[in-house]
C-alpha positions in Angstrom: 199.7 29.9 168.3 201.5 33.0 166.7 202.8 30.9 163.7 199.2 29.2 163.1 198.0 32.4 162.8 200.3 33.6 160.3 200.2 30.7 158.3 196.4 30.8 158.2 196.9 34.1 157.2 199.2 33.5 154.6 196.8 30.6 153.0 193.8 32.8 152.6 195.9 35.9 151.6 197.5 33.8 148.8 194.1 32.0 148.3 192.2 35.4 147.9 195.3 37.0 145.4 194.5 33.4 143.0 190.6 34.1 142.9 191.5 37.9 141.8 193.9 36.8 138.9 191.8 34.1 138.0 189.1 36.9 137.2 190.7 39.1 136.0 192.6 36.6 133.6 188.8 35.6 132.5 188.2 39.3 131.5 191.3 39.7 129.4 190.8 36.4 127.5 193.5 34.5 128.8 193.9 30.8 129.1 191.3 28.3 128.5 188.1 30.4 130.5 188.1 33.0 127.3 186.4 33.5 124.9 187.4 30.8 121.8 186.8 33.3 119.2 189.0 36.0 120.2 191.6 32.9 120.9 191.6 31.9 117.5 191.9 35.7 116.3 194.6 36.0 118.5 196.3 32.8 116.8 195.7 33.5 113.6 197.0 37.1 113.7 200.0 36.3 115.0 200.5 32.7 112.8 199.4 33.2 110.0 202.9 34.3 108.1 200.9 34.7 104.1 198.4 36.3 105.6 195.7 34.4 103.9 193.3 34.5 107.3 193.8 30.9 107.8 196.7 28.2 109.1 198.4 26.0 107.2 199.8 22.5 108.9 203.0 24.3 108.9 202.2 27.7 110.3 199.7 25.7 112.7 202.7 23.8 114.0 204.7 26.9 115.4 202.1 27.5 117.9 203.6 27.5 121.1 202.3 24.2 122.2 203.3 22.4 119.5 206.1 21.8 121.5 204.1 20.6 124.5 202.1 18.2 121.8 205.0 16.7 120.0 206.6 16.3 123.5 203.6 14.4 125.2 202.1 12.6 121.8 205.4 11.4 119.5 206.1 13.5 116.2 202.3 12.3 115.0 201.0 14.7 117.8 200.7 18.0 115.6 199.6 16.0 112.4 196.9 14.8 114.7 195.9 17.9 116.6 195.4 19.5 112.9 193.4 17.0 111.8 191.4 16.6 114.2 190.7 20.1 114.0 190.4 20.7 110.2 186.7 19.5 109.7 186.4 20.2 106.0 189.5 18.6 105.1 191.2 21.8 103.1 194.5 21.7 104.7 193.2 24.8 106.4 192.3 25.7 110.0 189.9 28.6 109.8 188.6 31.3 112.5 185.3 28.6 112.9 187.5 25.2 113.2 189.8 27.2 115.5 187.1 28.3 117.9 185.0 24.7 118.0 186.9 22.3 119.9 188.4 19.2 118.4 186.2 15.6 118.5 186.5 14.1 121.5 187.5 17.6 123.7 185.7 20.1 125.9 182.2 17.7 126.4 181.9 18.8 129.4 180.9 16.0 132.4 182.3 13.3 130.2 185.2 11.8 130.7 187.4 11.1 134.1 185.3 9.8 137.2 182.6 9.0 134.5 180.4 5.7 135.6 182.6 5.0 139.0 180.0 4.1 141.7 179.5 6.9 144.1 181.0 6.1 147.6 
C-alpha cells in the first residue's frame, strides 16, 4: 500500500511540475504555444548575418532545425521548407511569411483522425 502511495504521489507531483512549465513556457514565448511574431523576431535577429531584416535560403538554412528537416525530409527538405514559406517568391523570408504558417500546416482540426468513423 506504502509504495502505491508514493507512486501516486510521484505521478501527480511530476504531473503538476509539467502543467507549471508548460505555462510558464507559454508566457516566455517558447516553443510552438508563442506568440509567431516574436518567434520570427527572435529568428531573424539572430539569422540574419547582412542584417538586411530578412533570410536568405542560406541564412534560413542554419536554423537549428534545419538539421531536423534535412534529416527527416532528404537534402530537398530546407529547399522545400523555404519555399513553401516564401509567398512572394523574392528569395526572401520576411517578419510576415515567418510568422504565417506554411501551406498545408497549423489548420487546426484537419488532418490525423480526420473522417474515421467514431466508435
Amino acid at each position: 500500500m506504502k509504495k502505491f502511495l508514493v507512486v501516486a504521489t510521484t505521478l501527480v507531483a511530476g504531473f503538476a511540475i509539467g502543467l507549471a512549465q508548460a505555462d510558464e513556457g507559454k508566457e516566455k514565448g517558447k516553443g510552438k504555444g508563442g506568440d509567431p511574431v516574436k518567434r520570427a523576431e527572435g529568428m531573424i535577429k539572430s539569422l540574419d548575418k547582412d542584417g538586411n531584416g530578412t533570410l536568405s535560403k542560406e541564412e534560413f538554412a542554419a536554423n537549428p532545425n534545419a538539421a531536423k528537416m534535412k534529416e527527416k525530409g532528404g537534402d530537398g527538405a530546407i529547399d522545400k521548407a523555404f519555399a513553401a514559406r516564401d509567398t512572394n517568391k523574392d528569395g526572401q523570408l520576411d517578419k510576415a511569411e515567418l510568422s504565417t504558417p506554411p501551406k498545408g500546416k497549423g489548420d487546426k482540426g484537419k488532418g490525423k483522425g480526420e473522417g474515421k468513423p467514431k466508435a
